[in-house]
DOTOR-76210 format. One record per residue: z, x, y of N, C-alpha, C, O in turn. Coordinates in steps of 0.05 Angstrom, whole numbers, plus 5000, padded with zeros to 4 digits. Layout:
BEGIN
ZXYZXYZXYZXY/...
This chain:
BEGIN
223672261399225172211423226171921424228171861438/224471701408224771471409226071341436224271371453/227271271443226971141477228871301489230771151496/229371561495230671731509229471711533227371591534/230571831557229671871587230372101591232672181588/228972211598228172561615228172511643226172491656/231272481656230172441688229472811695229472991678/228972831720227473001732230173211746229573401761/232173161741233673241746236973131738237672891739/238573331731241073181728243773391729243473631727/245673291732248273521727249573611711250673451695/250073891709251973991678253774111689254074311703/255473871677258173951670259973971645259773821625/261274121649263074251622265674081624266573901638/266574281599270074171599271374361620273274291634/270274571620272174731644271974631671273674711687/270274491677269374421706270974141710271274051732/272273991682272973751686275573871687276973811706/276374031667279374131677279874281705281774271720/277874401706279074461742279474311764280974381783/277774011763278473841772281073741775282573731795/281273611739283873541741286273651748288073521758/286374001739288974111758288574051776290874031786/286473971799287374031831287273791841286673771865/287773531823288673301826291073181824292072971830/292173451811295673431795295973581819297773491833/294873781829296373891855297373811866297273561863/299473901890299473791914298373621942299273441955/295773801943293573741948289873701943288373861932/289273431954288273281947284673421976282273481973/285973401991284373552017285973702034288473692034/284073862050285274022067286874152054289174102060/286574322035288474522020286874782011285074872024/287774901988287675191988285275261973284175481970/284574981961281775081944278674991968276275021962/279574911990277274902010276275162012273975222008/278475362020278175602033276475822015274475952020/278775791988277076061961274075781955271875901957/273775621952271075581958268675651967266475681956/269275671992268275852024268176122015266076232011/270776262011270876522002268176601986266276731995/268476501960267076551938263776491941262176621929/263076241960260276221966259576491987257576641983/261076512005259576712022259776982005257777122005/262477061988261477271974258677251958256777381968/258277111938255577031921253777161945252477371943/253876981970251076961984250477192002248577172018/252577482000253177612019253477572050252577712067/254877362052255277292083257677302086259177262068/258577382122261377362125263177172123265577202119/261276852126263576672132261876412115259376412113/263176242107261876042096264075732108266475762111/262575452113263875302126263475022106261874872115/264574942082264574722068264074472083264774422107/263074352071262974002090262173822068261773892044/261873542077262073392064259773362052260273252031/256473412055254473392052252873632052253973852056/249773602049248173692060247573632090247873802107/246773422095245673282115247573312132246773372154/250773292130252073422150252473742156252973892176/252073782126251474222151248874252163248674412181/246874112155244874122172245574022204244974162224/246773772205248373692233250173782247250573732271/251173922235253074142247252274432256253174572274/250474482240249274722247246874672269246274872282/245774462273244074382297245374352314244174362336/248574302315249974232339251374562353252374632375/250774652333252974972336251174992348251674902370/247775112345246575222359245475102384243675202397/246574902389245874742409243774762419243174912438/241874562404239774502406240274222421242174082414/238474132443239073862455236273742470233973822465/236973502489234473402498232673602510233573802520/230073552510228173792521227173992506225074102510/228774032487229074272463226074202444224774002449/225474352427224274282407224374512390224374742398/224574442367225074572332223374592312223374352307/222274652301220574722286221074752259222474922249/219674522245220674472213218874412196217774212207/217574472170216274362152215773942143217473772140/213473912140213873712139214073602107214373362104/214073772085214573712061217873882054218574112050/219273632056221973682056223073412056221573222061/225973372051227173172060227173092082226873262099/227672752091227672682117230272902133229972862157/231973052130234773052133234273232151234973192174/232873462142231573662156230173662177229673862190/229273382185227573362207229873272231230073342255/232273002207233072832216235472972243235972902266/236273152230238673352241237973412268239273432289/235373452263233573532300233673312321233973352345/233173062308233272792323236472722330237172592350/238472832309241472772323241972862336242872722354/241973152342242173342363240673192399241473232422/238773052389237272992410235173092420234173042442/234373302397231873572402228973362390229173142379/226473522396225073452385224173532362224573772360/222773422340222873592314219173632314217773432311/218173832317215573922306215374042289216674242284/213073922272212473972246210874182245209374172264/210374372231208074552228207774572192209374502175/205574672189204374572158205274822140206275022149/204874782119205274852099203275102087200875112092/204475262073202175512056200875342029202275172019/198275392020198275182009198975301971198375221949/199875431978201575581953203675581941203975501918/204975651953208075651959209775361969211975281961/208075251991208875051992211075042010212374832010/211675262029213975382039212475322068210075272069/214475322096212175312118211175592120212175802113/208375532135206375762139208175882167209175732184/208276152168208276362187206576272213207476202235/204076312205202276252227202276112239201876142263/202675812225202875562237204575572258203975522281/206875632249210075532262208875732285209175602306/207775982290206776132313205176022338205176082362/203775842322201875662346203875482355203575422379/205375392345207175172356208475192377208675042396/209875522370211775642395210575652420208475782426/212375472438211675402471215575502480217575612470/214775362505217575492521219775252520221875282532/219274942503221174952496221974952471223274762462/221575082461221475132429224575332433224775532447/226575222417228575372415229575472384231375632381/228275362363229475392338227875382320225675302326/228275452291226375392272227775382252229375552244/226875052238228575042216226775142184225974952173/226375352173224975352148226275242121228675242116/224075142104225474982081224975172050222675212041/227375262038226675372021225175272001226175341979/223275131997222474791984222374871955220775051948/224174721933223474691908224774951902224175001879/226375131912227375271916225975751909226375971899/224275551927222375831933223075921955222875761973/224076161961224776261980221776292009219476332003/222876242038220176252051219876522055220976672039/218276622075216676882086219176862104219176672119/221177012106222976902118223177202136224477182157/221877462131221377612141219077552173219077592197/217877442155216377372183217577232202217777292226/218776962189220276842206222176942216221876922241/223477022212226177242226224377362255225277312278/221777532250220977642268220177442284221277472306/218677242283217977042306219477012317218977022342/222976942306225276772316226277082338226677052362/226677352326226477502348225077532371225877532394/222277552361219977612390221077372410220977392435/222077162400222076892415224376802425224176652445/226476842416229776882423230376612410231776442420/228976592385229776292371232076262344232576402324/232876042353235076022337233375972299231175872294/235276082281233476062254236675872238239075912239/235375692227237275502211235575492173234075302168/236075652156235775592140236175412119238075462103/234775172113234775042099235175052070233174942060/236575122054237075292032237875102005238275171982/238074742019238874531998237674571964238974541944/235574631966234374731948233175061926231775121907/235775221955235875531942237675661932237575911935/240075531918242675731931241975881896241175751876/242676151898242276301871237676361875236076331858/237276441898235076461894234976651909237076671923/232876851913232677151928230177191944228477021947/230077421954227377551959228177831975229877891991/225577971961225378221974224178272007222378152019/225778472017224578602040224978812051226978852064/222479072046222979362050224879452027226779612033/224579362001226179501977229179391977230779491961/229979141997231979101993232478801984231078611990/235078811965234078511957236778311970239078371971/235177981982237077882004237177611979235277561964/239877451979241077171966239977001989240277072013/238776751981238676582001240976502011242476411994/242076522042244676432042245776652058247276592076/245076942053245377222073245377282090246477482098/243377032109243177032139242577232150242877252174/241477512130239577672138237577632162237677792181/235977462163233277382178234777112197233677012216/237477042187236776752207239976762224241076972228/240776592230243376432235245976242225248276182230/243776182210246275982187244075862165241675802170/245275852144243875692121244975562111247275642109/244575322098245775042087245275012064242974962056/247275052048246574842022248074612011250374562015/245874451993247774211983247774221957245974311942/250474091950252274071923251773811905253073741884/249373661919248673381897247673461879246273661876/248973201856248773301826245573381824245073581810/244173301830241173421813240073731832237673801831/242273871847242074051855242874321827242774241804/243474571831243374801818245774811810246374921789/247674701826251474671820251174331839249574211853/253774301828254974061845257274041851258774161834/258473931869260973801882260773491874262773351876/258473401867259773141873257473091892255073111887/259073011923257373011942258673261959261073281965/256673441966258273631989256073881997253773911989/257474032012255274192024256174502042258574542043/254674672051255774872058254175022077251774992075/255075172094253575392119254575572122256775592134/252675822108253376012114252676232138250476292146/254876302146253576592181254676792175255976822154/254476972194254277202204255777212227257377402229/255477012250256477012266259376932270260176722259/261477112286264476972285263676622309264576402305/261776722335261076412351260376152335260775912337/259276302319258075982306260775902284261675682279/261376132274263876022257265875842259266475642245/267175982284268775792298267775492313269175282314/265575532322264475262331264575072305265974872306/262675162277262974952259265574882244265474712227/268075032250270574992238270774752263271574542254/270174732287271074602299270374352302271874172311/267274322293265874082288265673972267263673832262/267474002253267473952225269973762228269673542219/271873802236274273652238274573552268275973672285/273373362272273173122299273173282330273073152351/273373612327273073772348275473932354275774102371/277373842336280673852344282274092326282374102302/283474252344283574512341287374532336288674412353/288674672315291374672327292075022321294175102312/290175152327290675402333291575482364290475432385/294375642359295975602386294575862398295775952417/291676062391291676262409289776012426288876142445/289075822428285375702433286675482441284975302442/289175392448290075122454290275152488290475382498/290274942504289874912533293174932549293575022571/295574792528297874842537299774792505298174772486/301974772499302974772474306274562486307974572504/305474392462308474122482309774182453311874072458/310074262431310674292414309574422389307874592391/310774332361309774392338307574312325305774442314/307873992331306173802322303673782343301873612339/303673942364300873882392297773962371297774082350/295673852384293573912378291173802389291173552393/289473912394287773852424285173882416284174092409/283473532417280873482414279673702444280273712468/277773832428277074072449273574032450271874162462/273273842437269773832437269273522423271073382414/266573452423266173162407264673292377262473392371/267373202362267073332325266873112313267072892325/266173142280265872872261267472932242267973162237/268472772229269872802201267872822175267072672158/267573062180265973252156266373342142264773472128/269373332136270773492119269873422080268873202073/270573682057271173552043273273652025274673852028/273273462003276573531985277373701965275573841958/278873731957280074061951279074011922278274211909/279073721908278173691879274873691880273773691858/273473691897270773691895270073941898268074031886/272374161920272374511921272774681883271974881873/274074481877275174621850273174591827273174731807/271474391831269074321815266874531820265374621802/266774601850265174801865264875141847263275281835/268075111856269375361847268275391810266775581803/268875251796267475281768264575201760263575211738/263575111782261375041777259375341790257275421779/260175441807260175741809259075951798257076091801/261575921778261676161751259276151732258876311713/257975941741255775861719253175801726251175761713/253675811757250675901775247975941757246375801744/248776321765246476431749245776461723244076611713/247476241708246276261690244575921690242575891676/245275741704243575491709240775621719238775551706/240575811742238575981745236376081726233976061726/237876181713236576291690235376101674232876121672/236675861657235475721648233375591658231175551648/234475501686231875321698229275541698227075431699/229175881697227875931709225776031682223476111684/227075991659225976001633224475741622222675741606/225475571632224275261625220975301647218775271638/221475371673219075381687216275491673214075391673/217675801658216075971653214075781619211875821609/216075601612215175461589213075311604210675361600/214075101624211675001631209175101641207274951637/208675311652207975571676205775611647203375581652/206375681617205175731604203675611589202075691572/204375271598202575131569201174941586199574781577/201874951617200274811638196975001651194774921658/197975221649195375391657193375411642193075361618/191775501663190175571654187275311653184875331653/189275061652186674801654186074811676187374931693/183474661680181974641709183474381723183574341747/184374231703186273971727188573991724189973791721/189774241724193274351734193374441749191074521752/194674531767195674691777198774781778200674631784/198975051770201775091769203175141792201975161813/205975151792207275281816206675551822205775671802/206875711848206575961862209376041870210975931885/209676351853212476481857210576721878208276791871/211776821903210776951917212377151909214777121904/210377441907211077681898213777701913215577721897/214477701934216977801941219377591938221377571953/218877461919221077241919221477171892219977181873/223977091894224777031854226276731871227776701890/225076551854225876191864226676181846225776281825/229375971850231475981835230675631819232375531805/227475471825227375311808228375081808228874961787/228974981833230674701838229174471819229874341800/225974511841224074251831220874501813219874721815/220574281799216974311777215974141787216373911781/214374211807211474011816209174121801208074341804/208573951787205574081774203773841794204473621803/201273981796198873831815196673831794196074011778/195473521799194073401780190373361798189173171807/189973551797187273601805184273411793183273461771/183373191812181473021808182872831781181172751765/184572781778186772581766187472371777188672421797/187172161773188371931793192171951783193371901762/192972041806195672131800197471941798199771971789/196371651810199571451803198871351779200771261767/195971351763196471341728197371571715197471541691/197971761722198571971710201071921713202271881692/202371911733205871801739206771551726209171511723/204971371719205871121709205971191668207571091652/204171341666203171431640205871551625206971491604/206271761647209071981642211871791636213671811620/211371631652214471411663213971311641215671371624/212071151632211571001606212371141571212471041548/212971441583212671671552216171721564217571881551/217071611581219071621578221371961601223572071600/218771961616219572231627220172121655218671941662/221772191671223672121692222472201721223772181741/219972301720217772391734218072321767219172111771/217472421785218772281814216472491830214572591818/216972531856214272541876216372701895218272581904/216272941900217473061930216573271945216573511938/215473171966215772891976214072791997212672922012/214472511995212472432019213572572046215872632053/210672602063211072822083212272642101212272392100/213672852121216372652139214472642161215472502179/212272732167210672582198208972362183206672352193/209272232167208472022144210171832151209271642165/211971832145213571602156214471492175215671632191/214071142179213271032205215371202230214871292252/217371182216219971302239218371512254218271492279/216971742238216371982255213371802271213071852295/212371702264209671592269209471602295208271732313/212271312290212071142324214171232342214371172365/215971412325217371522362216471832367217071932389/214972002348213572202354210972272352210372502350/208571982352207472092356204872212329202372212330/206772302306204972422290203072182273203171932273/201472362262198872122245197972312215198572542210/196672142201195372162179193372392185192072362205/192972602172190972812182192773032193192073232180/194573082208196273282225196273452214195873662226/196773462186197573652166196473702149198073702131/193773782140191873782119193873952098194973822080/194074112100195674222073197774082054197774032030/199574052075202973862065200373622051199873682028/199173412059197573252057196573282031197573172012/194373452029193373582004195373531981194773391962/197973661983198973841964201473581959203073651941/201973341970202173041970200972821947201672661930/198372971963196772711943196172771918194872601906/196973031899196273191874199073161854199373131830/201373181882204473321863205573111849205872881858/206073191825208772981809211073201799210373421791/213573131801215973251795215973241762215173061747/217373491756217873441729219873461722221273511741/221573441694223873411690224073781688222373931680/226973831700228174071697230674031705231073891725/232974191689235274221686236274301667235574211644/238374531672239074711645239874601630238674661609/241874401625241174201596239174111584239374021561/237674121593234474121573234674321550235274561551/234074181529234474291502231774341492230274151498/230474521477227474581471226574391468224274351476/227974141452226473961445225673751473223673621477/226873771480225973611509223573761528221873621539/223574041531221874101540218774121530216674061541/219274211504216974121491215673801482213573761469/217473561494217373361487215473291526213473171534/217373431536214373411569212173561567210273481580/211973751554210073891547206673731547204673711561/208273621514206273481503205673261512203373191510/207973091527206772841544204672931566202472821567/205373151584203773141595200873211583199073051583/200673411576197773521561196173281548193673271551/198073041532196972841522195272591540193072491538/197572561557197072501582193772551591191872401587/193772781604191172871609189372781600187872661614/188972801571187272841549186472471548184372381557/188072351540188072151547186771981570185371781564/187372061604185772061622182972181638181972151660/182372331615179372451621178372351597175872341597/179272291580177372031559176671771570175471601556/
């Protein structure tokens, strides 16, 4: 390998993905044009949903979709605390409060039960995180969010091309089967990329139209929905929107980056099973947990390093040259959530647990055997090395 780097994630792209680009740079248009829309098209087909809403990020469909369902002061939401800050953060823009409920300590997904004790009367929503891109109990959740009249926002940054069964039927993360809208993002060390960008998919025509409308500064020039019409050129800020939009060459990268989904899927999900096989079975591993009703589409490899002092094991790895990273520290962990909500060290024994063990590993379908087998052996050596 001699001084190569294995980050833990990275993006593939082709020549076809660079040529689709470039036609839709030679286009006419640059944004706001025709490859936004078959973008949209083509994700909600994939994901079986009716409608899909492009944006500029992750972090902004998560904000947009907190705003659709209007969630606000008084409110409180319900979200995993091993996740990105973004997930929590979306709850705090809105102006809701964000409670955490813990984690399965398997899966790694939030617990059912948990999020059950949580629910009080102002509990209006629940955000679940597909984490590492394992689909949650999303059946259950669905039913809480019924018994309870709660809004469900799927967090999906880390699922898109990932599944799960329920009653013999099989649902795409993204189907909005069980929820209200689901989000994913398009950063490069995600499953596809844009670049930077992001997406929400519904079911609903209310929410549709709301996030078409919050997406572009609030402002509407559809003449059935306009208040009076002074001309051609009229158009009428009808709500407070953000410029969320994104551009038709980052849609066209989308669009071919697409076509090649499931098969990034597939590879990532063959690289797992490599590690899955040469990690087991020791008493200081622990592998990942695929829950029988779910096929995870493999975003992140956390292997857990049991009675290991884990930042030499991370420094060891980084030192062999492997791109190794931590996700993630829990978000009622950080001072922000501390000191304006409240949470502490202890809250969460599981997320906590399953913290102080995890290191990220490198995965991405460009990984060539020899690279995988080149983490393989670092880590195993590794080990071997640290129990000497």
């Amino acid at each position: 390998m001699g001084n190569q780097f294995i980050p833990y994630g990275k993006q593939s792209i082709c020549e076809e993905d660079i040529a689709a680009v470039t036609e839709a740079l030679r286009s006419d248009w640059l944004t706001q044009g025709p490859k936004v829309e078959e973008f949209e098209k083509k994700i909600a087909k994939y994901c079986g949903a009716r409608y899909a809403v492009a944006v500029s990020n992750g972090t902004a469909a998560l904000h947009l979709a907190v705003l659709a369902a209007d969630f606000g002061s008084g409110d409180e939401v319900i979200t995993s605390p091993i996740t990105f800050v973004a997930s929590a953060n979306c709850i705090v823009y809105a102006g809701a409060t964000p409670v955490f409920a813990d984690i399965r300590s398997n899966t790694y997904c939030l617990n059912p039960a948990e999020v059950e004790k949580r629910i009080c009367p102002a509990t209006k929503g629940i955000i679940p995180v597909h984490f590492a891109g394992q689909p949650c109990d999303m059946d259950a959740i669905g039913k809480l969010a019924q018994d309870n009249k709660l809004v469900v926002i799927e967090d999906g940054a880390h699922a898109i091309g990932a599944s799960y069964h329920v009653e013999g039927k099989t649902h795409k993360v993204g189907s909005c089967i069980h929820s209200d809208m689901t989000i994913f993002s398009f950063h490069p060390v995600k499953h596809m990329t844009t670049g930077e960008g992001g997406m929400i998919t519904t079911n609903s025509d209310e929410l549709y139209e709301k996030l078409l409308l919050l997406r572009t500064h609030g402002i509407t020039k559809d003449p059935s929905k306009l208040t009076r019409q002074d001309g051609p050129w009229y158009y009428e800020q009808q709500t407070l929107g953000f410029n969320y939009r994104i551009t038709d060459f980052q849609c066209a990268l989308g669009i071919s980056q697409l076509e090649k989904l499931d098969g990034f899927v597939c590879r990532r999900r063959e690289i797992a099973v490599a590690y899955n096989d040469a990690f087991s079975g020791g008493e200081k591993l622990l592998i990942p947990f695929e829950a029988e009703q779910a096929q995870s589409s493999c975003h992140l490899y956390m292997l857990q390093f049991d009675s290991l002092d884990r930042l030499k094991v991370f420094n060891r790895l980084r030192e062999k040259g492997l791109g190794v990273n931590v996700h993630y520290i829990p978000v009622h962990l950080q001072p922000y959530y501390q000191e304006n909500f409240g949470y502490n060290t202890g809250d969460f024994p599981e997320a906590e647990a399953y913290y102080a063990r995890a290191i990220t590993l490198p995965l991405y379908p460009m990984m060539t055997q020899e690279d995988v087998a080149y983490v393989i052996n670092a880590v195993l050596s590794t080990v071997s090395e640290l129990e000497g």
